[in-house]
N, C-alpha and C positions, 0 to 999 in steps of 0.2 A: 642415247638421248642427245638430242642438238643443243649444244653450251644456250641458244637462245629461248629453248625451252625451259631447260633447269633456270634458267633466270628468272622467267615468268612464273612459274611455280613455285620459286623462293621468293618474289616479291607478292605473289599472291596468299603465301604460307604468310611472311611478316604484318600482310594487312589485317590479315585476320586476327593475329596474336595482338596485334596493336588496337583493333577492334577490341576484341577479349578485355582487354586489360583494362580499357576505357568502358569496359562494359558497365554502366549505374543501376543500381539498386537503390530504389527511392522506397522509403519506410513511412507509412503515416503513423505518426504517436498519439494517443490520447488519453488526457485524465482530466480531474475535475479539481483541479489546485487552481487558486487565484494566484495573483501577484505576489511573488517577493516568496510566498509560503517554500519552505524545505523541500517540497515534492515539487514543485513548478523549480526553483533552483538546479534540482537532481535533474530534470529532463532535460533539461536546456545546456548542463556540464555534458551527458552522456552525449546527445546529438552532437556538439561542436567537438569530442573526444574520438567520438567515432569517423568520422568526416576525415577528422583529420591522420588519423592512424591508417586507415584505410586508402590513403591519396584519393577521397571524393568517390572513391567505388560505393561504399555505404552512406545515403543522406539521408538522414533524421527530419523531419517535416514535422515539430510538433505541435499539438492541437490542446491549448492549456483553456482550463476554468468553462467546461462542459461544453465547448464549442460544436462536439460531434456527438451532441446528449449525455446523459445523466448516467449512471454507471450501470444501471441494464442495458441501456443501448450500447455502450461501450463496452460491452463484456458480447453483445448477442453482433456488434460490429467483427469486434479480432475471432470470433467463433465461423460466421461467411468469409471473413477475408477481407470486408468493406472496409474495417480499419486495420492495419497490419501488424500494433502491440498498443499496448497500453500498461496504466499500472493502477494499482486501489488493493484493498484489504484483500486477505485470501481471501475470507468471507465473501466476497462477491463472486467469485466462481462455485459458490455452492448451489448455484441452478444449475450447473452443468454435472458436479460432480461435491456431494452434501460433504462428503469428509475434506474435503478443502478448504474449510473455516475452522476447522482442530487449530492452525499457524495463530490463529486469534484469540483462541482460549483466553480469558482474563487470568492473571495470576501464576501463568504456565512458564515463566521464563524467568531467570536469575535474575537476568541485568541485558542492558542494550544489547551488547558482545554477543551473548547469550541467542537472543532471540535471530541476531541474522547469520552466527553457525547452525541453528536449527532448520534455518531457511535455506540454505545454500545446499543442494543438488550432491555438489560435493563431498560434505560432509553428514547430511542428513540422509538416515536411511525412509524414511519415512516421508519428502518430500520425492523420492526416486521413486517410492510407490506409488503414491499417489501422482504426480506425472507420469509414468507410465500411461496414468488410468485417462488423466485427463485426455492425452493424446489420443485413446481410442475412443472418449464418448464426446471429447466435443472441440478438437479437428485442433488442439493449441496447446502451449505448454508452458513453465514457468522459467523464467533464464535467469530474473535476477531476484534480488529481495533487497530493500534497504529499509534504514532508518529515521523516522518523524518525528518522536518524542513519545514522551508516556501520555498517555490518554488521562485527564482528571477530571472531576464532578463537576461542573458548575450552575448557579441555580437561582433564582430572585431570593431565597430565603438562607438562612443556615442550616445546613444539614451535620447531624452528627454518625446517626447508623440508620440503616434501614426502614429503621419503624418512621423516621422524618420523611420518606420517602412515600409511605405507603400509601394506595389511592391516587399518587397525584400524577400527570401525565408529564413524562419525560423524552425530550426526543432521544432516535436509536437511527444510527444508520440502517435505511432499508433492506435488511437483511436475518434471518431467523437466527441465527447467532446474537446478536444486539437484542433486538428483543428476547429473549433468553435470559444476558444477562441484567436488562433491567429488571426485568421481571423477579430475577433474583436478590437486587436493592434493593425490592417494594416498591417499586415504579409501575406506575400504565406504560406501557412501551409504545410510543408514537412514530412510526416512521413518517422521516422528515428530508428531503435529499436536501444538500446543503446548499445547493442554490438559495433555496426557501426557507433557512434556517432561522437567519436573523428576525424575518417576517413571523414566521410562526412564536417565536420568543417574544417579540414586541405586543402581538395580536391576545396571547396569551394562552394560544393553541397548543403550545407546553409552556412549563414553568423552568423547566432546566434539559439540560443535554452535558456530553462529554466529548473535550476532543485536546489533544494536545496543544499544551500553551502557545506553541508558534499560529497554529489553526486560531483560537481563542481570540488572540490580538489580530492578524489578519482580516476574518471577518468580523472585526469590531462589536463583539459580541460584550465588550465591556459597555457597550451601549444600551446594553437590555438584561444584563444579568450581575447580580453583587459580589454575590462569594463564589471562591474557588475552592473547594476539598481536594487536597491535595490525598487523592486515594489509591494512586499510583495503581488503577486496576490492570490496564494495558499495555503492556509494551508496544507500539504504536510500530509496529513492522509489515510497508505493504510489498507485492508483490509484483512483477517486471513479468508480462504475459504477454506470448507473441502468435500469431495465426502457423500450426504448424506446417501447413503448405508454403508462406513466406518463409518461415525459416530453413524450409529444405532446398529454398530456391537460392538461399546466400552460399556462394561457396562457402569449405568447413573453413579456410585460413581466415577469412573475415566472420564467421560465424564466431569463431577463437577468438579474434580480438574484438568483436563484441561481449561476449560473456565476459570476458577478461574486462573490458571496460567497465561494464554494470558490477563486477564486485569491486572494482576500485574505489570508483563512485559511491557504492554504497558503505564501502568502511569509511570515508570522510565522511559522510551523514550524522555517523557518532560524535567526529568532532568538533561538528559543526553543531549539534545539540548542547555541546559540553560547553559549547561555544555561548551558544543564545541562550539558552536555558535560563541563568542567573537574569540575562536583561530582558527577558521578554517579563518575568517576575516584575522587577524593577517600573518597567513600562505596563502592566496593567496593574499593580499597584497604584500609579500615577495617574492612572485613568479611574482610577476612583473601587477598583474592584479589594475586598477583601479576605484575604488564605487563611483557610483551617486546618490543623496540621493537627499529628496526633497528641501532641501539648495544649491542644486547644480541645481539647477532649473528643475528636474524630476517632470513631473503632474503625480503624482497616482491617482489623480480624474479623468481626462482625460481617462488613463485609465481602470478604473474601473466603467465610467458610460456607453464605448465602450462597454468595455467586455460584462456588464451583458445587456446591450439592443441587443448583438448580441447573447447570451444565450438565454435571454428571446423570440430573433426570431425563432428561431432555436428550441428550448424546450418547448412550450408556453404548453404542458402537467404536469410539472415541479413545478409549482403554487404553489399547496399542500404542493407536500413534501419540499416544500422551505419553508416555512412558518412552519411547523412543526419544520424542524431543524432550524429555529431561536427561538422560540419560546423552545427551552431546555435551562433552567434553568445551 
């Protein structure tokens, strides 16, 4: 071969590997977290983490506080490909695949730590089954999982068990899970997306709802609601869900340091809870809102032995993967 050939063939090899390398993967992300909230914070660390671990090959484009609809639309978006991940409750992929809101169970997790070894692929044998499944019925898969805070009561009036609850309409994330467990408090279960929350609280379309204290203060929900029961039902653990044809299209070395990024991520969540927790308390205290604690004569037994016997009615499928995620170490 003529030296002037091998030259053009090696400058034509180098363009291409220089091509390659420069090659971009552009990710649209979306969820439905406002401002400042723990989960709008988490997206915004992972995109600028990844970016940068990556030299620019992976770029995070995220889409905060519903901008690409409401969490059907964004569950049935990363399911075509239209959005390429997103993140929300497991419970919201149980239109694709029902045993996927089991990760949400009320009362089912130790403690924070707890709820995202259960979540983590890695460790949990029970979300490896269910991913698997996900990927064959509805084209996506789960990569990361992190932490929000505990989910608590709160409501125009004071609630102590159940029977306070009964008859009266509560919002529930639009999901058959949440109604479930309202229904288990003695709540009307009201699906309410949280766009529409505050409005629906004001108008008096429900009388109370549930959502972790950073969520609580965020959407200024001390604006239309008195007391907090602190009933610590949920461990508030959502889930990092990505279109699985987008993710078969990341090479595996950045696919690695994406996942490796979203558990990073997501064990600062904890303590970043650990963090806010105390002053998010502090700060709807100060906005006029008042905590019921089990000193204050709240039965979290009461509720939590409702709960899980109206889950366990309702989900008697569930068994297994219950018992799996207690059983994580």
């Amino acid at each position: 071969m003529k030296l002037r050939t091998m030259l053009s063939l090696a400058a034509a090899a180098a363009l291409l590997a220089a091509g390659t390398a420069h090659a971009q993967v552009k990710l649209r992300y979306a969820h439905v977290g406002v401002a400042n909230a723990p989960q709008t914070l988490y997206a915004d660390e992972v995109a600028k983490l990844i970016k940068e671990r990556t030299n620019g090959r992976v770029e995070i484009q995220v889409f905060a506080n519903s901008q690409l609809g409401g969490v059907g639309e964004m569950v049935d978006g990363v399911k075509s490909g239209a959005i390429s991940m997103g993140h929300h409750d497991f419970a919201s992929l149980g239109k694709i695949l029902s045993s996927t809101a089991v990760f949400n169970t009320p009362f089912v997790y130790r403690d924070a730590a707890h709820s995202l070894r259960a979540t983590d692929s890695r460790t949990s044998p029970a979300l490896r089954d269910i991913n698997q499944q996900l990927v064959e019925k509805g084209n996506m898969r789960i990569v990361g999982s992190f932490f929000q805070g505990t989910r608590q009561l709160t409501s125009k009036e004071k609630v102590l068990s159940p029977k306070d609850m009964q008859g009266k309409k509560y919002r529930g994330v639009p999901i058959k899970l949440w109604s479930s467990m309202l229904t288990g408090m003695g709540a009307v279960a009201t699906p309410v997306e949280v766009s529409e929350l505050a409005t629906a609280l004001a108008t008096g379309l429900v009388v109370g709802q549930e959502n972790p204290l950073p969520n609580i203060y965020n959407l200024k929900l001390y604006e239309v609601q008195k007391f907090v029961m602190l009933t610590n039902h949920m461990q508030s653990v959502l889930s990092v869900f990505i279109n699985e044809g987008v993710y078969q299209k990341i090479p595996a070395a950045d696919r690695k340091i994406l996942e490796d990024v979203l558990a990073e991520v997501g064990r600062k969540t904890l303590q970043w809870d650990i963090e806010t927790a105390a002053k998010y308390r502090k700060e709807l205290e100060a906005k006029g809102m008042t905590f019921v604690e089990e000193k204050d004569g709240l039965d979290v037994n009461a509720f939590r032995t409702a709960v899980l016997g109206q889950v366990n009615k309702d989900f008697p499928e569930w068994g297994k993967y219950i018992e799996q995620i207690r059983a994580v170490k």
